[in-house]
N, C-alpha and C positions, 0 to 999 in steps of 0.2 A: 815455112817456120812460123811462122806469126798465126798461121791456120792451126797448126799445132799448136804451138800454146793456148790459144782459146780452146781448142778440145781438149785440154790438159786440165786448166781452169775450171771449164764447166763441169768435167770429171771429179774435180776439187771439188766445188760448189755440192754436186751430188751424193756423194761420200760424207761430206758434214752433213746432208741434209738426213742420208739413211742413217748417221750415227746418231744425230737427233731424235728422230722417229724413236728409234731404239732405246735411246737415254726414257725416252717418256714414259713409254712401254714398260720399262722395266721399272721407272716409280710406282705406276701402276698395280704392278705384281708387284711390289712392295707391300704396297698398302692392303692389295685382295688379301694378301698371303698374311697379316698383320689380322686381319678381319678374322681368317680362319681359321686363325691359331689358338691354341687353347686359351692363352689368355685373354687373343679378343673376343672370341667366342664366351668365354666368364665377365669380360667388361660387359657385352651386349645385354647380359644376364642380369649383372649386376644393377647397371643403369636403370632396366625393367623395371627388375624388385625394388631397387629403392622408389622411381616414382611412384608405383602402386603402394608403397610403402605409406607413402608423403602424402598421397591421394587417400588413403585410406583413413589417417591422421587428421585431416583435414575437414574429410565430410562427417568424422566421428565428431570432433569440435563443434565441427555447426549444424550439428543433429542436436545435441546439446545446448547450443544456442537458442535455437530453432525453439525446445521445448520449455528453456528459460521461460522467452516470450511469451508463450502461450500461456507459461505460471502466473508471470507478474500482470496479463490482461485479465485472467482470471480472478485473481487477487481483486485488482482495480475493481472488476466486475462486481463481484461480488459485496465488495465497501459500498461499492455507489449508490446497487442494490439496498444495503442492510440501513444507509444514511436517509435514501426516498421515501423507505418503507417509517423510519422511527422521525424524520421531523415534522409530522403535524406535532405531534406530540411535545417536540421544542418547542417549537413556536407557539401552539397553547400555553405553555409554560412561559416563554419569554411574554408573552401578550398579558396571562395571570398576575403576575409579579408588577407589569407595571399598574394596573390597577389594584393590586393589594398594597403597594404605595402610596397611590392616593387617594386610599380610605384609611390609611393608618394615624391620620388625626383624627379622623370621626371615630376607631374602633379605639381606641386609647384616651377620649376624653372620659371624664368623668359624668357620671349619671345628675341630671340636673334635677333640683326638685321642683323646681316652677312647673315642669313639665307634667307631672303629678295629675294636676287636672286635666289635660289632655288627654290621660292615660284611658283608653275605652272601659266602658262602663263604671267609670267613679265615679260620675256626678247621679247615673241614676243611683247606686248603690247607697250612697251617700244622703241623698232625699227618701231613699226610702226605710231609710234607719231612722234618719230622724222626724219624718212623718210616723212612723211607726211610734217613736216616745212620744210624741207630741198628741197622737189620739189616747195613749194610755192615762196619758197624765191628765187630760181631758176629761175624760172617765171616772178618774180619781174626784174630779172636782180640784187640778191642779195646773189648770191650762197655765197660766202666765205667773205661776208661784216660781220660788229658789229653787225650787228643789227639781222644777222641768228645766230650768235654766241649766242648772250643775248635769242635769243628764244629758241633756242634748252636749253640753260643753264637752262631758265625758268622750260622751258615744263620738263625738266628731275627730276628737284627740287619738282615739283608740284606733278608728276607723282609717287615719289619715296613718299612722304607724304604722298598720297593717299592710294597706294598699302601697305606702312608699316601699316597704320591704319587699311586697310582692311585682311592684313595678322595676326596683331596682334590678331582682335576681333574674325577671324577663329581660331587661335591657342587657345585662352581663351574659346572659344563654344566646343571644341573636349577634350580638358583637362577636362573641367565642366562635359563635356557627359559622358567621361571616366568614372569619376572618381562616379559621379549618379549611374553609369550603376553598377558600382564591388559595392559601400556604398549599393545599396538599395537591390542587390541581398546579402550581410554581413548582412543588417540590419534584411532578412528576418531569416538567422540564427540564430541570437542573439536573435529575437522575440522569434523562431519556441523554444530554448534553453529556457528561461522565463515562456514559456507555459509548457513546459517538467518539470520545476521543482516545477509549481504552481501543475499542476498536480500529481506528485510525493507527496509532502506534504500533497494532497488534499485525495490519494490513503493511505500515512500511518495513518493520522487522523482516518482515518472511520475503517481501519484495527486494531490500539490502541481500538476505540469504540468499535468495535465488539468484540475484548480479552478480554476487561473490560467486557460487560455485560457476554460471554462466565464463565470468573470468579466469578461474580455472581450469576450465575447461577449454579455454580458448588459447591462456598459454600452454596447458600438457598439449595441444593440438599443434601447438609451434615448434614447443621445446621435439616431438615426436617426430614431426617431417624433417626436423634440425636431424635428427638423430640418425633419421634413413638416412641420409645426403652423406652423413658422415659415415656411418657404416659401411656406404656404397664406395665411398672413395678410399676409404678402409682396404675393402677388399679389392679394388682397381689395382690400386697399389701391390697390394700384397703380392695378387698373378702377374702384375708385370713385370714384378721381381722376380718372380720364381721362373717366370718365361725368357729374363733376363739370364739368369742361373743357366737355365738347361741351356742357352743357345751359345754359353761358353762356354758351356763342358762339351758341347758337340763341337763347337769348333775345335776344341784342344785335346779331344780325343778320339774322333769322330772317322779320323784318317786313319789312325793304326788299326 
């Protein structure tokens, strides 16, 4: 008896163990059968489509990215370029300006008349005027009379009027020159400056443009894989409903 019951037992023991097997086996074919059915066969489908969906989205965005970048170095590029090429020309200009600063108390004094005899060729022009009256009136028999005095006085008066007029309107032509010469080489600095910073502004513009659409483009790439993901479970949904559907109409009418 007791030998019997252990072969009873292990009979037991054996029988749970094939019901096991069996229980497993048949999750298994659960799940193959779940796999193969239309609906998991449309989930398998679906899942596909949408990552290639998502993938698709993705690499478009950062192809877009991609060619942003290339925008705004080119951008860069070309400022960097266009600023190399135009600042000697600043900088003559900033270097002009400050020496036309500090000649603008010598171009702005006033013309001095002491200066007068300094002025080249007065003094000969000057003796030889009044050598010139001085042998005529000699000639005359008027060497050391009033009347050489009043001439030469004349000629020296007239002489000096003349000369300062003409030394003045040189002194006003060479200061104007000067001063033309340093303003218009400043003036090209401050242009050459003007243009560097319409260009600069001109250069971050289109650089802003191209971040904006870059970001754009980067969330349509989000919002788009967002959209497959949903669509995909969308449609997950929908066939394991429908797979739903038929597997209780077959059950409840499937017998008759």
């Amino acid at each position: 008896e007791p030998v019997a019951s252990l072969g009873a037992a292990g009979g037991g023991l054996g029988g749970a163990g094939s019901a096991s097997a069996l229980g497993g086996g048949g999750a298994l074919s659960s799940i193959g059968g779940a796999l193969t059915s239309p609906a998991g066969i449309g989930t398998i489908a679906s899942l596909l489509g949408g990552w290639q969906q998502s993938q698709a989205a993705d690499r478009a965005a950062q192809a877009q990215l991609d060619a942003a970048r290339m925008q705004t170095d080119e951008i860069r590029r070309q400022y960097d370029q266009n600023r190399s090429d135009q600042l000697p020309w600043m900088e003559a200009g900033k270097n002009t300006l400050g020496q036309l600063m500090g000649r603008l108390p010598e171009l702005t004094s006033k013309y001095d008349p002491s200066q007068l005899q300094n002025d080249p060729g007065y003094q000969f022009g000057l003796n030889q005027g009044t050598g010139a009256i001085t042998a005529k009136q000699k000639a005359l028999g008027l060497g050391n009379s009033g009347a050489t005095l009043k001439a030469l006085t004349q000629y020296g008066q007239d002489y000096a009027g003349t000369k300062y007029n003409e030394a003045f309107n040189r002194d006003q032509v060479q200061k104007n020159s000067i001063y033309n010469m340093l303003a218009g080489i400043s003036g090209t600095g401050q242009t050459t400056a003007s243009q560097l910073g319409a260009s600069g502004a001109n250069a971050s513009s289109s650089i802003a443009n191209v971040m904006g659409q870059a970001g754009n483009a980067r969330a349509a790439g989000t919002v788009g894989a967002a959209n497959a993901w949903t669509n995909t479970a969308n449609n997950v949904g929908n066939l394991w409903a429908n797979q739903s559907a038929m597997d209780r109409y077959s059950n409840t009418y499937g017998g008759r």
